[in-house]
C-alpha positions in Angstrom: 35.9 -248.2 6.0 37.5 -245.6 3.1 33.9 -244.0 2.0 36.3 -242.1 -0.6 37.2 -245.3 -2.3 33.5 -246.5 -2.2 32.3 -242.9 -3.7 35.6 -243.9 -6.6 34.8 -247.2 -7.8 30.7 -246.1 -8.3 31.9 -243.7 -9.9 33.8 -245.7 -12.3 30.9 -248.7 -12.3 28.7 -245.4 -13.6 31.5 -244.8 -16.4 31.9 -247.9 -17.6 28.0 -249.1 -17.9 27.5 -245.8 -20.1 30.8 -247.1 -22.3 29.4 -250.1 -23.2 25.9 -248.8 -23.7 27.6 -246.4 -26.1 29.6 -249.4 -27.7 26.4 -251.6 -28.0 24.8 -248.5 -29.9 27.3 -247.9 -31.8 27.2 -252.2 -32.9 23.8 -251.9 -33.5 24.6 -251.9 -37.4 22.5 -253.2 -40.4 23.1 -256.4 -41.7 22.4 -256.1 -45.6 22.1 -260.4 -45.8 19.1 -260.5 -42.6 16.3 -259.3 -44.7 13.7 -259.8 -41.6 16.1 -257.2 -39.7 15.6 -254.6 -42.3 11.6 -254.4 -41.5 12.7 -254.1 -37.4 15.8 -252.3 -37.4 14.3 -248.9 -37.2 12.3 -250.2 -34.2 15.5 -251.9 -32.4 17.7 -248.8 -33.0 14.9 -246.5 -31.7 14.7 -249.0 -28.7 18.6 -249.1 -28.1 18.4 -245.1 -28.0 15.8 -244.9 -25.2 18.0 -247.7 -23.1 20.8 -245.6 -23.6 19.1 -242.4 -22.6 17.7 -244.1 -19.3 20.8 -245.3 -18.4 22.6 -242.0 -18.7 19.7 -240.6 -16.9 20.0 -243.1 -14.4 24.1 -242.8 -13.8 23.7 -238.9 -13.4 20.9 -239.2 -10.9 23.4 -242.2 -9.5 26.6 -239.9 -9.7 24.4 -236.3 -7.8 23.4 -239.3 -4.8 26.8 -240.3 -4.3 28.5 -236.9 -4.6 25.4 -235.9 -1.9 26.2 -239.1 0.1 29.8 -238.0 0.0 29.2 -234.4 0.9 27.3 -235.1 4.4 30.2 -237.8 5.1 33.1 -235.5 4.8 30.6 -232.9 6.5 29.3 -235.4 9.1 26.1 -234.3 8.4 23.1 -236.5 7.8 21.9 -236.9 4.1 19.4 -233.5 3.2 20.8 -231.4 6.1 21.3 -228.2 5.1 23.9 -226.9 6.9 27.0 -225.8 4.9 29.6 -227.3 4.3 33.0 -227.3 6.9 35.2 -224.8 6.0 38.9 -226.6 5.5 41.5 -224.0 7.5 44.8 -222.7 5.3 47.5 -225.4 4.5 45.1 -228.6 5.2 46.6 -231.6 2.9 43.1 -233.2 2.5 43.3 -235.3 6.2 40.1 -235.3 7.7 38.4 -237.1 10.5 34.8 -239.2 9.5 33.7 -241.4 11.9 36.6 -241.5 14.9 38.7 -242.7 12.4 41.8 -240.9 9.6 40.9 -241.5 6.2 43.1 -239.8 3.2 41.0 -237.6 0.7 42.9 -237.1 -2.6 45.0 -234.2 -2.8 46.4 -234.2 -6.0 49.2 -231.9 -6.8 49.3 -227.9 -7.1 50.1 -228.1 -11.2 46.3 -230.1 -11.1 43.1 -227.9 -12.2 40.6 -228.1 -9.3 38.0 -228.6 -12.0 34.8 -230.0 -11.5 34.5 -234.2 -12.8 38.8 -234.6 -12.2 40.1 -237.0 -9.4 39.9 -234.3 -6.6 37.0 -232.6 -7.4 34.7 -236.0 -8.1 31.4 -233.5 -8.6 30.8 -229.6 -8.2 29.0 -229.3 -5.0 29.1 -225.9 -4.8 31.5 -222.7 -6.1 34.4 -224.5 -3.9 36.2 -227.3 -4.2 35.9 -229.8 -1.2 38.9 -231.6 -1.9 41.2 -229.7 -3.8 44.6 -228.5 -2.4 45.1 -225.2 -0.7 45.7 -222.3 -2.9 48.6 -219.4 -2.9 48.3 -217.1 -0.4 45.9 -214.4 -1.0 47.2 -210.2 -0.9 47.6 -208.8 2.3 44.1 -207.1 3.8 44.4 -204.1 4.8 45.3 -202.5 8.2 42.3 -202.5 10.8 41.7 -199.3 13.1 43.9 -198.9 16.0 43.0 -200.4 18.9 42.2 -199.0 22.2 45.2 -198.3 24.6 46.0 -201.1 27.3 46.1 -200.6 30.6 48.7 -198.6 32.8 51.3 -201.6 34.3 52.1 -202.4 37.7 54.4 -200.5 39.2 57.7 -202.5 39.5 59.8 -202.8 42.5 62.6 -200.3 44.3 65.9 -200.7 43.2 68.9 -200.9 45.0 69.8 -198.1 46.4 72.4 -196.1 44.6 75.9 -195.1 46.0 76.3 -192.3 47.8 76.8 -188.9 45.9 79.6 -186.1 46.2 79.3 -183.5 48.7 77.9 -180.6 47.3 78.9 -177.0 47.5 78.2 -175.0 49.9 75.3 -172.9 50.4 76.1 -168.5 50.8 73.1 -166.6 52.7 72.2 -165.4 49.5 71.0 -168.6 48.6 68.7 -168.7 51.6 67.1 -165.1 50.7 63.5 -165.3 48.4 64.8 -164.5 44.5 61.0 -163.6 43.9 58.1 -161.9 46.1 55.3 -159.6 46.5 55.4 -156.0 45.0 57.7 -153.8 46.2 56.7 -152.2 49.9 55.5 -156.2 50.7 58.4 -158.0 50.3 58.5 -161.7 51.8 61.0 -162.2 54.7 63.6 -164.8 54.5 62.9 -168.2 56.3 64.4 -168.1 59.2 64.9 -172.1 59.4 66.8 -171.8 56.2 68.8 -169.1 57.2 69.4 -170.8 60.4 70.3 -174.1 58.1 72.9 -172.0 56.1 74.7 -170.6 59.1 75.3 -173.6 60.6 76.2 -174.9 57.4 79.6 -172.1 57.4 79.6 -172.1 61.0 78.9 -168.5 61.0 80.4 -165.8 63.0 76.9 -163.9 63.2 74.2 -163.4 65.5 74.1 -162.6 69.7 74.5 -164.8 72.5 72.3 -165.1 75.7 71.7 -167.0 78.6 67.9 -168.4 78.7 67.7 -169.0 82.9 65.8 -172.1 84.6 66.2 -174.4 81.4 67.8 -176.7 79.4 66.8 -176.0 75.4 67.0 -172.6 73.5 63.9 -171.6 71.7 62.8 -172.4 68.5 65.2 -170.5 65.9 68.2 -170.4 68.5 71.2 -172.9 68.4 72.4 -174.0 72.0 75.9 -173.1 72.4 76.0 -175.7 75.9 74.2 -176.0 78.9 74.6 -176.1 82.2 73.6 -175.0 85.9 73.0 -171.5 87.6 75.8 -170.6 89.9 76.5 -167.6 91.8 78.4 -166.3 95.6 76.6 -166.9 98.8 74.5 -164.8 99.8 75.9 -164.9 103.6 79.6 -163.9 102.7 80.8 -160.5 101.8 83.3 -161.6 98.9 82.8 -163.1 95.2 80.8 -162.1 92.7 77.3 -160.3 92.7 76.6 -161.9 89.0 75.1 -165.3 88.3 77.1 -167.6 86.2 75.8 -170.4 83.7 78.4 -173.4 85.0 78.8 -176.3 82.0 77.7 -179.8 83.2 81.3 -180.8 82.2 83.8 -178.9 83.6 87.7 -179.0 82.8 89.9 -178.6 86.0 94.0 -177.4 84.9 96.2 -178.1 88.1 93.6 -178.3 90.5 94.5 -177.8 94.0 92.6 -180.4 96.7 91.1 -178.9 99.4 89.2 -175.5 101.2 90.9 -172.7 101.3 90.7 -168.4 101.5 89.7 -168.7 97.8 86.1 -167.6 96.0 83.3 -170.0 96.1 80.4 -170.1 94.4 77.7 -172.4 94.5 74.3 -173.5 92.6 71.5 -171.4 92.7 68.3 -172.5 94.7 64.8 -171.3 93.6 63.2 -169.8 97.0 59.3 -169.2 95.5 57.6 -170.5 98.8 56.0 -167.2 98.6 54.6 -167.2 95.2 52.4 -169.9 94.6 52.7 -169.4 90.5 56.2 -170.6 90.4 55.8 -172.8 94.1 53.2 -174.8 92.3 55.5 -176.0 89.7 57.3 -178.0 92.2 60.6 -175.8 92.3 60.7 -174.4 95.3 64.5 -175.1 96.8 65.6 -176.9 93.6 69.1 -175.5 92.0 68.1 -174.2 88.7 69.6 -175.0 85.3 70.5 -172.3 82.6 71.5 -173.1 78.9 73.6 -170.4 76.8 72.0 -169.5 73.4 73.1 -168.5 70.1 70.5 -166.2 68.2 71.9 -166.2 64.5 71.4 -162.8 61.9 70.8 -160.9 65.0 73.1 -158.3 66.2 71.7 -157.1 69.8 70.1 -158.7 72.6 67.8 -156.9 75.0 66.8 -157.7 78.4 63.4 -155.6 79.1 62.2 -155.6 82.8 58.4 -155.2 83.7 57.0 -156.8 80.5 56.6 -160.0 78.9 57.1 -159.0 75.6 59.5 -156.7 73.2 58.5 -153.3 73.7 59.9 -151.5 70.6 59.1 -147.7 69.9 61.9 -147.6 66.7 59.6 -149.4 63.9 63.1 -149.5 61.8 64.0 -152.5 63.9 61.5 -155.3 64.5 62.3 -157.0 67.8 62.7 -160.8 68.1 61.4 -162.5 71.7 63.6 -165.4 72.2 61.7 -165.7 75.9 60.0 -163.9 79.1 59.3 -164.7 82.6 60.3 -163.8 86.1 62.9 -160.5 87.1 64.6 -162.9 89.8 67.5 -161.6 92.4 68.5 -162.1 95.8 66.6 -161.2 99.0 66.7 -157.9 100.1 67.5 -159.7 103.6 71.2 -160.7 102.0 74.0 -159.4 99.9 72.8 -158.4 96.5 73.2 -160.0 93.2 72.4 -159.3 89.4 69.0 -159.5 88.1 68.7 -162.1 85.7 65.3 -163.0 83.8 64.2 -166.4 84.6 62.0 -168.5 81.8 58.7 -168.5 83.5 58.0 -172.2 83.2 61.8 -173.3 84.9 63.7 -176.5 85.4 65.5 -177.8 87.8 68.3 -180.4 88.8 67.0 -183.5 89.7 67.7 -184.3 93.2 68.9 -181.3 94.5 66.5 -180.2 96.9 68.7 -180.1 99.7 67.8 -176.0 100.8 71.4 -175.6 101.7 70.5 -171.7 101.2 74.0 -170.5 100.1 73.1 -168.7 96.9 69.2 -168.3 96.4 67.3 -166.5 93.9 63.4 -165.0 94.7 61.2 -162.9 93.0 61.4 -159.1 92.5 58.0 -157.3 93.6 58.0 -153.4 92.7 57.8 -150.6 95.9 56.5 -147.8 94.5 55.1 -144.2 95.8 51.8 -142.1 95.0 54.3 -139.0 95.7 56.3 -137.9 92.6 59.4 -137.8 94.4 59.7 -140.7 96.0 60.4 -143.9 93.1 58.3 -144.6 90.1 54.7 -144.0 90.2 51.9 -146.2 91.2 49.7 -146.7 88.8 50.8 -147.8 86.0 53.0 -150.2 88.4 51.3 -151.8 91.8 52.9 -152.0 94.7 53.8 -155.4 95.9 53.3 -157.3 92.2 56.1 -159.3 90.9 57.6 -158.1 87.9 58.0 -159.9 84.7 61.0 -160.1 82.3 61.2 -160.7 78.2 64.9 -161.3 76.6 64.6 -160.0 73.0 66.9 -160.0 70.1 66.9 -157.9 66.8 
């Protein structure tokens, strides 16, 4: 049912009952030829006046029910609820919802004056218009305070990787040397890995070579040049060399000839510590023993220092590098001699080759020594019958 068209025609019943009220007023006029009317015609007019008065009175109270009535029907609020009225959002063309079902409210047009009594304003309710069309746009309010700042987002995911880059120059020992440091009389020494890192970098001509005997890696700081196995003469025969030699484990023959002959032989070295449980306990005893050649860069001298196991140094000028220490090693004083050579006090050995063929062996070196003054070095500081140790240093 359209409620807005009910709400219209009472209103216009209303209208038209206080229209002819007014027109029978208004007839109410004084015939001159009725003389009895003349006696009552004050008494009728006065009469007419109150009718017409009670019937205004009675439209307006009719006309402030309906606009009530229609006021809690667009609302959807029962009659004498006091809730306000709906607010109507921006831009609504009068379409509201009463009872589940569309009805149109008049809209009228914008040139129209919302004013109260006209077609879409049927009674002033309140300071707004109910039913009126929406309004121009107001000014724009002005800027709120900043808000607070978001959240940090997720990390996003790696790219591709990128092509790879140009080779880059270079690096010069300089580079590898500190460009800043502690006051003068503490300066900071260079790192050695850098230095190390630069050098091999220019394949530098620098530094001292060695032989670390009885294993197969140089020490930390030291590049291995190859390595190999410890080789030397028999120690039965009168001829070949009294030195050891550190053999490569891949030798290059040029016009080999098959076959024994009258030539030199040498053959690998055997580790004969049966005596001297220290090393006999490491399971070496009659193994061949392996050697590896070392290159100790930014050094310019190697020292081999008998008796000690560390780099006795009484030049301050010079600080002494130990690349390694062990065992002073030789041959037997029962066979032809040999070099001494310092042996890495925790050695290795070829797997597999504990055969104890005996032809070139290597043992410890205990010290003889003499209370008397002139007969060898003194006893103490050195004790007769101790094995001597061995450090290789560098500076």
């Amino acid at each position: 049912m359209d409620y807005t068209l009910v709400i219209i025609l009472c209103y216009l019943t209303c209208v038209i009952s206080i229209v002819d009220a007014s027109k029978l007023l208004q007839g109410a006029s004084l015939d001159e030829s009725d003389e009895d009317g003349k006696d009552n015609y004050g008494e009728r007019l006065d009469g007419l006046e109150r009718d017409y008065a009670d019937i205004k009175n009675q439209m307006e109270k009719m006309l402030a029910r309906l606009a009530t009535i229609h006021e809690s029907i667009v609302m959807k609020t029962p009659v004498g609820d006091t809730r306000a009225k709906r607010d109507i959002p921006p831009g609504t063309s009068g379409q509201d919802t009463l009872g589940g079902n569309d009805s149109s409210m008049p809209t009228g047009t914008a040139d129209e004056a919302c004013a109260s009594g006209s077609l879409n304003c049927p009674y002033a309710m309140s300071s707004d218009c109910i039913v009126c069309p929406t309004g121009p746009q107001g000014p724009q309010g002005v800027t709120g305070p900043t808000g607070l700042p978001g959240r940090d987002g997720r990390d996003g995911r790696d790219g591709t990787p990128g092509s790879r880059g140009d080779k880059g120059d270079t690096a010069t020992l300089a580079d590898a040397m500190p460009t800043s440091g502690p006051s003068v009389g503490q300066a900071e020494p260079p790192d050695l890995d850098r230095l190390l890192e630069v050098i091999s970098q220019n394949n530098g001509s620098g530094g001292v070579t060695y032989v670390r005997w009885g294993r197969s890696n140089c020490p930390h700081g030291a590049e291995k040049v190859y390595e190999g196995y410890t080789a030397g003469g028999s120690r039965d025969l009168k001829g070949g060399g009294s030195n050891y030699l550190c053999l490569p484990t891949n030798p290059i023959y040029s016009y080999p000839n098959a076959g024994s002959d009258s030539a030199s032989r040498v053959y690998g070295v055997e580790y004969e510590v049966d005596d001297y449980p220290r090393l006999r306990d490491q399971g070496i005893d009659d193994m061949e023993a392996l050697c590896v050649v070392c290159l100790a860069p930014l050094r310019s001298a190697v020292l081999v220092v008998p008796g000690r196991n560390d780099c006795l140094s009484e030049t301050p000028e010079r600080n002494w590098h130990l690349e390694y220490s062990g065992y002073l090693m030789s041959a037997s004083y029962r066979y032809y001699r040999t070099e001494y050579i310092c042996v890495d006090a925790f050695p290795e050995f070829r797997p597999g080759s504990n055969s104890n063929k005996n032809h070139a062996t290597i043992y410890v070196v205990e010290s003889r020594c003499s209370d008397t003054p002139t007969e060898g070095f003194p006893c103490p500081p050195y004790v007769d019958g101790y094995e001597l140790t061995c450090a290789v240093c560098t500076a």
